[in-house]
PAVO-823914 format. One record per residue: residue in three letters; x, y, z of N, C-alpha, C, O, CB in turn. Coordinates in steps of 0.1 Angstrom, whole numbers, plus 5000, padded with zeros to 4 digits. Glycine has a CB too. Layout:
N
ALAXYZXYZXYZXYZXYZ...
***
This chain:
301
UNK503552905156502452855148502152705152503152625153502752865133UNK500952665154500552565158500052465148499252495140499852595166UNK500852345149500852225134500252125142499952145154502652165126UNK500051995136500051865142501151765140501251725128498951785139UNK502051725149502851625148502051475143501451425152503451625161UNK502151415132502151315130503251165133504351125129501951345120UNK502251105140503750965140502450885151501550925157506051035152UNK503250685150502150625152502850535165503450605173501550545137UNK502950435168503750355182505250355175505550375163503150165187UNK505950335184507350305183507750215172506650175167507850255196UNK508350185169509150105158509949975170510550005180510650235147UNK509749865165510649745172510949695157510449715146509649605183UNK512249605162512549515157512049365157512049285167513349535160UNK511549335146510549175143510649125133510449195123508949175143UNK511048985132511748935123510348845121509948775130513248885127UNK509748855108508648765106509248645096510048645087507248845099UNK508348535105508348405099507048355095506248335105509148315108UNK506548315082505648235078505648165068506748145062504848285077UNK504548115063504847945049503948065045503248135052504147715049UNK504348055032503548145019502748045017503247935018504348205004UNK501148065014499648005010499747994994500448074988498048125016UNK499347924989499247974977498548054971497448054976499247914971UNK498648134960497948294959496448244952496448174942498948424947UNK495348284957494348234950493648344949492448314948493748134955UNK493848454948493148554953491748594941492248574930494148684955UNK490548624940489848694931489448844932488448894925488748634931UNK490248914939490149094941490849154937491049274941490249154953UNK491449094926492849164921493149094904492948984901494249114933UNK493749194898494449154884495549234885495549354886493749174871UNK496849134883498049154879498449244864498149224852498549024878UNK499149334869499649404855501049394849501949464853499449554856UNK501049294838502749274834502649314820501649314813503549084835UNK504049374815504149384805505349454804505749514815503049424800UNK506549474790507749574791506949684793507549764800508949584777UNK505449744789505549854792505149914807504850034809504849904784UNK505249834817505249854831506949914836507749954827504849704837UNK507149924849508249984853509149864853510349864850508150074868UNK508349744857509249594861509349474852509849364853508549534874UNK508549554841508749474828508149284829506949274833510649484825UNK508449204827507849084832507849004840507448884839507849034826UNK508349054852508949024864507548954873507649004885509749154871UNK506448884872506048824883506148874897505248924903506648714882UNK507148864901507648884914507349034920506949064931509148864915UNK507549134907507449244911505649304905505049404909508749334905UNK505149214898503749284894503049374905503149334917502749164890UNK502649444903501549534908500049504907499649494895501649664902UNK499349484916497649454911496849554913496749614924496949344917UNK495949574901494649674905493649614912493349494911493849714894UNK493249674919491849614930490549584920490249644910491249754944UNK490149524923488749504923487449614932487649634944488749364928UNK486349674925485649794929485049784944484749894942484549814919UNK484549754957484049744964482649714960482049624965484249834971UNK482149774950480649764949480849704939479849634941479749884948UNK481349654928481149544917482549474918483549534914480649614901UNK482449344922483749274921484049244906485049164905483749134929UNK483449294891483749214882485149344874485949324865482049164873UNK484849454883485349554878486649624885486649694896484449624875UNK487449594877489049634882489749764882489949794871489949574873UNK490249854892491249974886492449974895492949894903490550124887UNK492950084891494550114893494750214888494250234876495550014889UNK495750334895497050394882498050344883498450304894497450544881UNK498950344865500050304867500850354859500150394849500150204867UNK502150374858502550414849502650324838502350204840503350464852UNK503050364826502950284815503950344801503650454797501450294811UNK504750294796505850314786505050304773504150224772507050204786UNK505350384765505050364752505150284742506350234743505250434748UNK504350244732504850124722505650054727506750024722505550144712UNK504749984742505149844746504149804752503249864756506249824754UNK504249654752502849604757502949514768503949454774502049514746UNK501349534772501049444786499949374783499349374772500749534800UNK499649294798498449244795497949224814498549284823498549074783UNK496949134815496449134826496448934832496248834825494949224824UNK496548944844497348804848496048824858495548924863499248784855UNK495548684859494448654870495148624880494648654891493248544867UNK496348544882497248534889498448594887498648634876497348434890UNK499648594900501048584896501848524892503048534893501548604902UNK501248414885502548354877501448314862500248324861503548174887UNK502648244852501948244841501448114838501948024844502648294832UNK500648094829500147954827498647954832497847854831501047854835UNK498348064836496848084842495848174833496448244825497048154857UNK494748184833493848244827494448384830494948414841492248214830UNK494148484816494848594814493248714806492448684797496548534803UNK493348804812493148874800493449004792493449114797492248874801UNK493948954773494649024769493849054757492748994756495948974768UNK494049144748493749214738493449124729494049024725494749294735UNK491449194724491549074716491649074701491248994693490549004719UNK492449214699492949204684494149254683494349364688492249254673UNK495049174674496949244676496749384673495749434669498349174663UNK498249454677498149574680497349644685497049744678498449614674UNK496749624696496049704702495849834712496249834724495649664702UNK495149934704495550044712494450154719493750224712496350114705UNK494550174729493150274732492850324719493550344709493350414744UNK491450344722491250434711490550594717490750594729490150344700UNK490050684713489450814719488950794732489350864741488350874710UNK488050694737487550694746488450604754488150574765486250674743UNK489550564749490450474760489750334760490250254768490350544777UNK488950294754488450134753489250044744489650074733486850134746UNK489549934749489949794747489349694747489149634758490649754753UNK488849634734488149504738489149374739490049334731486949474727UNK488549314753489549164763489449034753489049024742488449104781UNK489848934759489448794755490148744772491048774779490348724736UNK489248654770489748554785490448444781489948404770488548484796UNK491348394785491548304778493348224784494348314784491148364763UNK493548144785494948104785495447994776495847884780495148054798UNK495448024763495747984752495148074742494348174743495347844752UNK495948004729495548084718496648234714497748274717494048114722UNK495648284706497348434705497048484717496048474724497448614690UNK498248544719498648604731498548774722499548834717500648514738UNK497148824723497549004719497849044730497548984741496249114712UNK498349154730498449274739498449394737498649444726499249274744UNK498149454749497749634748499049714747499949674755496949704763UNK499249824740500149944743499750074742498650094735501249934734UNK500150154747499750254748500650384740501750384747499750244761UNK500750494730500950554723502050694731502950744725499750574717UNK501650714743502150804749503250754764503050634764500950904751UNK503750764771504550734780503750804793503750924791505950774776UNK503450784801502350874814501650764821501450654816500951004807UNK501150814833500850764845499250764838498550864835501350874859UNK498750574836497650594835496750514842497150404847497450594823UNK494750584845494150544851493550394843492950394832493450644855UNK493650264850493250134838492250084847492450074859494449994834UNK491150044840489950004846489649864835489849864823488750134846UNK489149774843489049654831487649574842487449554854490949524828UNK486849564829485649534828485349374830484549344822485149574815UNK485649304835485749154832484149054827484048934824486349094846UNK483049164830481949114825482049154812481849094802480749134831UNK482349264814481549284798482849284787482849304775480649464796UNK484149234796485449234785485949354778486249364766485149164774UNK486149444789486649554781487249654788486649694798485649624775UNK488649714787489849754791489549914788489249954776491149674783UNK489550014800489750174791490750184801490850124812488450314790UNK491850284794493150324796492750454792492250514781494250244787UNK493050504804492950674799494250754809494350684819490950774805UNK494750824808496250904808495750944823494650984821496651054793UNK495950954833495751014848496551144849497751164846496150904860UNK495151284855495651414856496551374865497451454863494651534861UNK496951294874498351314881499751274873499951164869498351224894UNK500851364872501851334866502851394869503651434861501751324856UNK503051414882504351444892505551354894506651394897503951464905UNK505151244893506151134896505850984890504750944894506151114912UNK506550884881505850764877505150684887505750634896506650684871UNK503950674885503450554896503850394894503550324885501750554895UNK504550354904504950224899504050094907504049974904506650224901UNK503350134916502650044925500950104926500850224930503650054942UNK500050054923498550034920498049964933496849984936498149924905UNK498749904941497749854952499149834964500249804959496649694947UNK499049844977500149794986499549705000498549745006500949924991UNK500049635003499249545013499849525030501049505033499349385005UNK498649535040499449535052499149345056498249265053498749675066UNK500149355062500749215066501249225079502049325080501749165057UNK501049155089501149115099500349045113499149015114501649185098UNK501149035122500148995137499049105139498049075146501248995152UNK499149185136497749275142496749225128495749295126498049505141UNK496849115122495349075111495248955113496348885114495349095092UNK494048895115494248745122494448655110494348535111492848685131UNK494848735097495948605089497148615092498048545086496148605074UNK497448685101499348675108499848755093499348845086500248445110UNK501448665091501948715083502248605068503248565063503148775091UNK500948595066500448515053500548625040499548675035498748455055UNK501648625038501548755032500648735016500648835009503348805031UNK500148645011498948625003497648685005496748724998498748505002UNK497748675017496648705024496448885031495448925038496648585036UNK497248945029497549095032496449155026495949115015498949155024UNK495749285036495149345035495649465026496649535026494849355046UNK494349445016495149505005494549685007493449715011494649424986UNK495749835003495549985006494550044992495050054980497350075009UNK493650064994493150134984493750274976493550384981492150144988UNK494350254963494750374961493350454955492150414953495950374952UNK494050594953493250714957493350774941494150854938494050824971UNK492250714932492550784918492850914917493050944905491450764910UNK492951024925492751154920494551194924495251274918491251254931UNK495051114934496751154941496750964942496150904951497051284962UNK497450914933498050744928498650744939498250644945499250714915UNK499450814947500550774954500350744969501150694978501350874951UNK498750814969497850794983497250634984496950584973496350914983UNK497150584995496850464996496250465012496950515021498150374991UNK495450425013494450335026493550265029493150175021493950385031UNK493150275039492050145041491450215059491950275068493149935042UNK490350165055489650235069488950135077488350045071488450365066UNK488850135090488250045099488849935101488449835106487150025096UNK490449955094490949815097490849725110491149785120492049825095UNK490549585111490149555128491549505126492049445116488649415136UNK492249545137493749505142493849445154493449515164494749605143UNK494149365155494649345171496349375175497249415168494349185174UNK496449345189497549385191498649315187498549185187497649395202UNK500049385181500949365171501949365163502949335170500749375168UNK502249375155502549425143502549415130502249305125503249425144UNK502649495122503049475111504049575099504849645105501849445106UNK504049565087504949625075503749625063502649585063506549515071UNK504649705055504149705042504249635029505149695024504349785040UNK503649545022504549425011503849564996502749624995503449175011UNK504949564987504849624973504149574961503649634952505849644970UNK504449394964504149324956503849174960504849114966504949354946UNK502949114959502548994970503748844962504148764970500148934968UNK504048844952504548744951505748764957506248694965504548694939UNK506248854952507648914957508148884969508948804973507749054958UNK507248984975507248974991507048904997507348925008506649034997UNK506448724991506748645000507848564999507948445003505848585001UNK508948634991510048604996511348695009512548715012510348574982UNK510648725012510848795022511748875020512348895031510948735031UNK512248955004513149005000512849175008511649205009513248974984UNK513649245011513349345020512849475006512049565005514849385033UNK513549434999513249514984511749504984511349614980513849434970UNK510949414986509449474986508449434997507449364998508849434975UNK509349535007508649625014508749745023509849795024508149575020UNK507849785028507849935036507849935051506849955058506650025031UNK509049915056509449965066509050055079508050095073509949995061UNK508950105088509050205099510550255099511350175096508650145112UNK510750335101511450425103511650465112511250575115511150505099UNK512550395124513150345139513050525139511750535138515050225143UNK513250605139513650725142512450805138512150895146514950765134UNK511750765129510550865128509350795124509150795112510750985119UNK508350715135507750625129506550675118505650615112507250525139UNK507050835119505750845108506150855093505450885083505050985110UNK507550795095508250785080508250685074508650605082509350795079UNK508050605060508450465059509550445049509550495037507050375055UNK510350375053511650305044510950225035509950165038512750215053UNK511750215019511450055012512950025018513850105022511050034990UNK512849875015514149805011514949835021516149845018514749844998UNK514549855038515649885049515949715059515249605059514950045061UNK517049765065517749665071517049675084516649775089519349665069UNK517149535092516349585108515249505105515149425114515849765111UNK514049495094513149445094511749545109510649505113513949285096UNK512449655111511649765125510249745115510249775103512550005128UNK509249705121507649735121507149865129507649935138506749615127UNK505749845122505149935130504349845144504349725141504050025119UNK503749875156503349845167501949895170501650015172504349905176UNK501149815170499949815175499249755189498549655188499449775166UNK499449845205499049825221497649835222497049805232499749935232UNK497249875212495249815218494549805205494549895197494149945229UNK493849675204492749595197491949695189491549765199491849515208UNK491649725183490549805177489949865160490149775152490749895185UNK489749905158489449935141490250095141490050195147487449945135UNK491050035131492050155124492150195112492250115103493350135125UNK491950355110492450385096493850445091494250545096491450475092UNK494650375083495950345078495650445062494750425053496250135078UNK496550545064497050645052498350625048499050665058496850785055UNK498950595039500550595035500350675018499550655008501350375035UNK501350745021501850835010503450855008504350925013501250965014UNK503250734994504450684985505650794981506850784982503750634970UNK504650924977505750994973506051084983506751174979505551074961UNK505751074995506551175005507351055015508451085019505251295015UNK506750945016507350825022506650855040507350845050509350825020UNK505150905041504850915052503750815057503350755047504751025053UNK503250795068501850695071501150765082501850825091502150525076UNK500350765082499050745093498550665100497650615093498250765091UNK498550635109497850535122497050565131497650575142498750485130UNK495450595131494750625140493450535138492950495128494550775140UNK493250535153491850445154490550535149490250665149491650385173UNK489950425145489150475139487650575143486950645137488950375134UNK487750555153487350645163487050705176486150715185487050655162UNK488850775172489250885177490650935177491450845178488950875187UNK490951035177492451145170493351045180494451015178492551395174UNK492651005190494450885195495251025196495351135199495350725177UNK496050905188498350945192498451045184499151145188500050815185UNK497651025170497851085154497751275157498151355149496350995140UNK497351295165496951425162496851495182495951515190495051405151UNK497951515183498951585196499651695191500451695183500151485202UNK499151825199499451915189500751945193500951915205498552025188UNK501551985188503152055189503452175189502652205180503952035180UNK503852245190504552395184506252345183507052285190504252565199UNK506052385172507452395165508352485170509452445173507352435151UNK508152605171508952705176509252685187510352725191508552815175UNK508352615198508352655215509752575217510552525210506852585226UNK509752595230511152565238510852545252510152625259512452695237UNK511352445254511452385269510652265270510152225259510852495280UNK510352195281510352065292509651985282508552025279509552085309UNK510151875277509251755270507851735273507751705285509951625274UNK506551745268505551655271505251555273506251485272505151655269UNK504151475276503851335281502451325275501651415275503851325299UNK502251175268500651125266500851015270501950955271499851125252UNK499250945274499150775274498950805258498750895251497650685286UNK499050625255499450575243497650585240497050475238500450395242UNK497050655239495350675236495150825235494050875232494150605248UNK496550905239496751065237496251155244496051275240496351095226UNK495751105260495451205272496751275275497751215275494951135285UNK496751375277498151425287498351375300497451365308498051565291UNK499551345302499751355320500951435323501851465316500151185328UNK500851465335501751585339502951535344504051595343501051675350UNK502851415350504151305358503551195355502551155361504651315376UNK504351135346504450955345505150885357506150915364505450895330UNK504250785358504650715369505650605367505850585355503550655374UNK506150555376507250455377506650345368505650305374507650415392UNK506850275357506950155348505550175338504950085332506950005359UNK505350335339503950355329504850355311506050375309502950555334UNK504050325303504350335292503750445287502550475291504150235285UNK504450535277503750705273504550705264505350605263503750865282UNK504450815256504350905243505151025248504451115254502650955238UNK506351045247507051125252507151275241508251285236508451045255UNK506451335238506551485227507951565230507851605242505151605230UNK509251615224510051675228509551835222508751835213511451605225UNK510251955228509752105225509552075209508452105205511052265230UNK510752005196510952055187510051985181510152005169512052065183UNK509151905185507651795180508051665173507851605163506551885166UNK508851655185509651495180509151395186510051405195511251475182UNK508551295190507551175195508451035194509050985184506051155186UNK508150995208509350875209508250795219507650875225511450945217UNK507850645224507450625228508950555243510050525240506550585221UNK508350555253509550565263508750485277507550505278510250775266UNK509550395288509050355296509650435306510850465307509050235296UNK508350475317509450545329509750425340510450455350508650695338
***
């Protein structure tokens, strides 16, 4: 039976060095609160994006604890304009609406939520108003709302403030991408949470997977990225709860899609790194080596 092997360039070892920027971002609101997974941790906050088509309007899924509260951070740290609930105890009501207050002073309300579940949060910042509604996905807690690529293939290097942030996928939380990314040649990783991660704690981020680069590690040793050999616009798929990614230019099936048979048996195949076949690699060519059991290793002859 004939499948597609997925997997993207080799995995190296790259030890990134950069000065963290300070975070100024306006495409994003921070979600803290005990009823998050990370409770008030800064470092670990998760941010919802901002809409493509209306920047005033925010989403995310996330998970969320019951009879505990959060609120929303314009930044990652505190002391900055916030917006939180603008009457104590407050709680969706039928339609999941919350009315905001902006503000960094004054009471500090906040939102909780009645049930414990993975929910979809959208916040209105013109018109000040928060709906929280329970998300049909609930296979696994969602703990991350947005994830960001970072590295030499984005011409902010590895400013990790500055990370290209993955759009998640309201209908499967755990799906995340971005399309047409312009990359140049590279590398980069995955950061979980931008303040965090610019401390370059390996805890938040996602990895390659030296052995299977279509796999990604959190929290691994090695610091192995992923590898990007030619310039061009890429679309990037990573999926949290299987721990897998996608890497193909944006147009055309490339590396990503070399077909395999699983069952077959015998003599390794051969691609250039753009996914032509060749029959005999030449002396100091670089290729895409496919083994019978659909295992992909990039290799110099």
């Amino acid at each position: 039976m004939k499948n597609f092997t997925k997997f993207v360039l080799a995995a190296v070892c790259l030890t990134s060095a950069a000065t963290v920027s300070a975070q100024d971002r306006t495409d994003m609101l921070w979600v803290l609160g005990d009823a998050t997974p990370y409770g008030w941790s800064c470092d670990d906050a998760t941010a919802i994006l901002a809409d493509s088509e209306n920047s005033k309007v925010y989403s995310g899924t996330m998970y969320l604890e019951a009879d505990k509260n959060f609120k929303f951070l314009t930044k990652y740290d505190f002391g900055n304009m916030e917006y939180r609930a603008a009457v104590a105890d407050a709680t969706p009501g039928a339609d999941g609406k919350v009315a905001l207050v902006y503000s960094d002073s004054g009471d500090d309300f906040q939102i909780h939520v009645s049930e414990s579940a993975n929910y979809l949060i959208t916040v209105d910042t013109e018109a000040l108003e928060a709906t929280i509604v329970k998300s049909a996905y609930q296979d696994t807690q969602v703990r991350y709302a947005s994830i960001f690529i970072v590295g030499s293939v984005l011409s902010t290097g590895y400013a990790v403030d500055k990370g290209l942030a993955m759009a998640q996928n309201p209908d499967a939380p755990c799906e995340f991408s971005v399309a047409g990314a312009d990359f140049q040649e590279g590398f980069f990783k995955i950061a979980t949470a931008l303040k965090g991660s610019g401390t370059w704690n390996p805890a938040f981020w996602y990895f390659c997977d030296p052995a299977d680069p279509s796999k990604m590690v959190l929290n691994a040793e090695g610091d192995n990225q992923w590898g990007i050999s030619e310039a061009g616009d890429y679309d990037v798929k990573a999926n949290l709860a299987t721990n897998t990614i996608s890497i193909v230019k944006s147009d055309q099936s490339g590396i990503s899609e070399i077909e395999s048979d699983e069952a077959a048996s015998g003599p390794a195949r051969y691609y250039t790194i753009d996914g032509r076949k060749v029959n005999a690699p030449v002396a100091g060519s670089l290729v895409i080596k496919v083994t019978a059991d659909g295992k992909a290793s990039k290799v110099r002859f």
